[in-house]
C-alpha positions in Angstrom: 130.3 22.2 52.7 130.7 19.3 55.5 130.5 15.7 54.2 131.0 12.9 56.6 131.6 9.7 55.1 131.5 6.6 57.9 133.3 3.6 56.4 131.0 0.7 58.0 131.0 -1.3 54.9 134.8 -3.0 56.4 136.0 -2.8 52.9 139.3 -0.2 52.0 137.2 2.4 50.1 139.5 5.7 49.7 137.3 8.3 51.7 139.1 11.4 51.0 138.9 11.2 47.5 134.9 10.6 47.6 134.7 13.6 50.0 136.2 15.5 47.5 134.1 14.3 44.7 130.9 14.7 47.1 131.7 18.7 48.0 133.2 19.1 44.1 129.1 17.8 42.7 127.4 20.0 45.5 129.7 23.0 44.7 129.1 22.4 40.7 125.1 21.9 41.8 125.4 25.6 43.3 124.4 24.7 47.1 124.4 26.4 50.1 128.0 26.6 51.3 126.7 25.3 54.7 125.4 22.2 53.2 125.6 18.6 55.0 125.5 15.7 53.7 126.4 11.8 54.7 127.8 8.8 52.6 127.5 5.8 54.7 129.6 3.1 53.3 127.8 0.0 54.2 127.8 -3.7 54.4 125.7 -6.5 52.2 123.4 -7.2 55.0 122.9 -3.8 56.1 121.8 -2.2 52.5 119.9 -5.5 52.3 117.8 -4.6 55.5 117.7 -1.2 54.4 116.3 -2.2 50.8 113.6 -4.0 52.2 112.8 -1.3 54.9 112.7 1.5 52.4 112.0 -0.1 49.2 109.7 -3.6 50.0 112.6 -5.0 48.3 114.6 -8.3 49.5 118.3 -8.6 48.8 121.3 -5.9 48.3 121.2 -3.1 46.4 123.9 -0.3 45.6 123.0 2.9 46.9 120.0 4.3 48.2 119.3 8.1 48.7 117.2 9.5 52.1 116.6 12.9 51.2 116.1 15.8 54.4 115.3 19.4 53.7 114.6 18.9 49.8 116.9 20.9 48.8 117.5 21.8 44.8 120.6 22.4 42.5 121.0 26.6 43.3 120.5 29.0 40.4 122.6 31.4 38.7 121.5 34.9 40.4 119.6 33.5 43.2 121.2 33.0 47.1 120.7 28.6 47.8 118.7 27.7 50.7 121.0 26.3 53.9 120.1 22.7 54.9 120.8 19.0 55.4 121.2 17.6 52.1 120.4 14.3 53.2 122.2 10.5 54.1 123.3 8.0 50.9 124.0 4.4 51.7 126.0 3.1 49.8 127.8 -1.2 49.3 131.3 -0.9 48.2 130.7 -4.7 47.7 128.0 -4.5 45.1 129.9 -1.6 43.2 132.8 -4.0 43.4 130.6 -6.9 41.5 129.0 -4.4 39.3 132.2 -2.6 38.5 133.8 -6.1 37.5 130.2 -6.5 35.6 130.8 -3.7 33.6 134.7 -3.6 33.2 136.1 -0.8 35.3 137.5 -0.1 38.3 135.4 -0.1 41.6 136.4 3.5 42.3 134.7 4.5 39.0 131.8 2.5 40.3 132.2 4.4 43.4 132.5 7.2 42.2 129.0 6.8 39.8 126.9 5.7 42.7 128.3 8.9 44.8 127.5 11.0 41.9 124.1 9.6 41.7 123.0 9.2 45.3 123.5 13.4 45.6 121.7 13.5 42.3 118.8 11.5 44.0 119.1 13.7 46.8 118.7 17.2 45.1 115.3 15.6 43.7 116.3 14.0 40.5 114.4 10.7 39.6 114.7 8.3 37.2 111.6 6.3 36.6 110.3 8.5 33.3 112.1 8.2 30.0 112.3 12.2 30.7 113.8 11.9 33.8 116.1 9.6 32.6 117.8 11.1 30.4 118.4 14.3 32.4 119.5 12.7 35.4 122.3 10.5 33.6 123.3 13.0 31.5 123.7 15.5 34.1 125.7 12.4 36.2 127.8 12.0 32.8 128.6 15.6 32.9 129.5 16.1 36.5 131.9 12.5 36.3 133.6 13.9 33.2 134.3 17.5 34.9 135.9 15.6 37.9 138.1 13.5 35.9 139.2 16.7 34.6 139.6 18.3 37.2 141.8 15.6 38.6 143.5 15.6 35.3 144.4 19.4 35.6 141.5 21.0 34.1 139.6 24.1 34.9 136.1 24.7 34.9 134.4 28.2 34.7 131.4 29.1 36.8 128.5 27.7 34.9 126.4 24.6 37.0 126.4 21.2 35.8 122.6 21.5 35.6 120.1 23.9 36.6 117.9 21.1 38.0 115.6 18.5 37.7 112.7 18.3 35.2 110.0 20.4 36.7 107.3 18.4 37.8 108.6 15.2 37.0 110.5 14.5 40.7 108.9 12.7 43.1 106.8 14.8 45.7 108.3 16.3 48.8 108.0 12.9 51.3 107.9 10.7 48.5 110.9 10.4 46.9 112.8 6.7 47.5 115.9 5.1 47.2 116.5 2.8 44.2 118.3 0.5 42.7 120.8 2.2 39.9 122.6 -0.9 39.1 119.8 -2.2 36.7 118.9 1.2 35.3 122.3 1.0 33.2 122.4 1.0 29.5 
């Protein structure tokens, strides 16, 4: 799995560790060893510009998701499709305000909006009470197997999640970034 994380955000953001959490969600999510993917670590003004491109909205956000070939969480039994996962921008600066927000440190933030962008880019949505539920449980689950698995843990080889609700993701071409930081309970 190749992840390319480009640091434009000119914040210290420790890269190698969110590479490893990015391949650790797509290998637990069952894709395509071949899969790509890109975390762009951005600056206020440039998720700002990219809100308002993508979104209609004005001001920063935290992460926005730009899905490519649609791909979805693999199955047990069945070969995953090769492809471009898809681009995540991401403000290490609004993680580091929501972090302080919510009483943690900015690399937990970090490593939540990684964890969610991917989510947003295998076609998980947020906007139903459904949806909801799934995608930040699953999001729970794949932050709490990483901790342990940095804590010395082993996992066996069942998937995080199988994938999101059917029928309840947005349609191929019309899926959008969004703003997580006001979805939190």
């Amino acid at each position: 799995m190749s992840v390319e994380i480009l640091n434009e955000s000119g914040h210290d953001v420790d890269v190698v560790e969110l590479t490893r959490l990015s391949r650790f969600v797509m290998e637990r999510m069952r894709l395509h060893p071949a899969t790509e993917m890109c975390l762009r670590l951005v600056d206020e003004d440039t998720i700002a510009a990219l809100n308002a491109q993508w979104m209609g909205a004005d001001g920063p956000t935290d992460v926005l998701a730009f899905p490519m070939d649609e791909l979805l969480p693999g199955r047990v039994g069945e070969e995953p499709e090769e492809g471009y996962l898809g681009d995540i921008a991401l403000s290490p600066l609004v993680a580091a305000r929501q972090a302080g927000d919510a009483g943690h440190p900015v690399i937990d933030e970090l490593r939540l909006l990684t964890v969610h962008g991917i989510l947003h880019l295998l076609g998980y949505d947020h906007a139903e009470p459904g949806e909801h539920r799934e995608m930040f449980g699953v999001q729970a689950r794949l932050l709490a197997e990483w901790q342990g698995v940095r804590s010395g843990d082993t996992l066996d080889d069942e998937p995080a999640a199988t994938g999101p609700l059917s029928g309840t993701s947005a349609p191929p071409g019309q899926h959008r970034p969004d703003d997580v930081g006001e979805e939190r309970t």
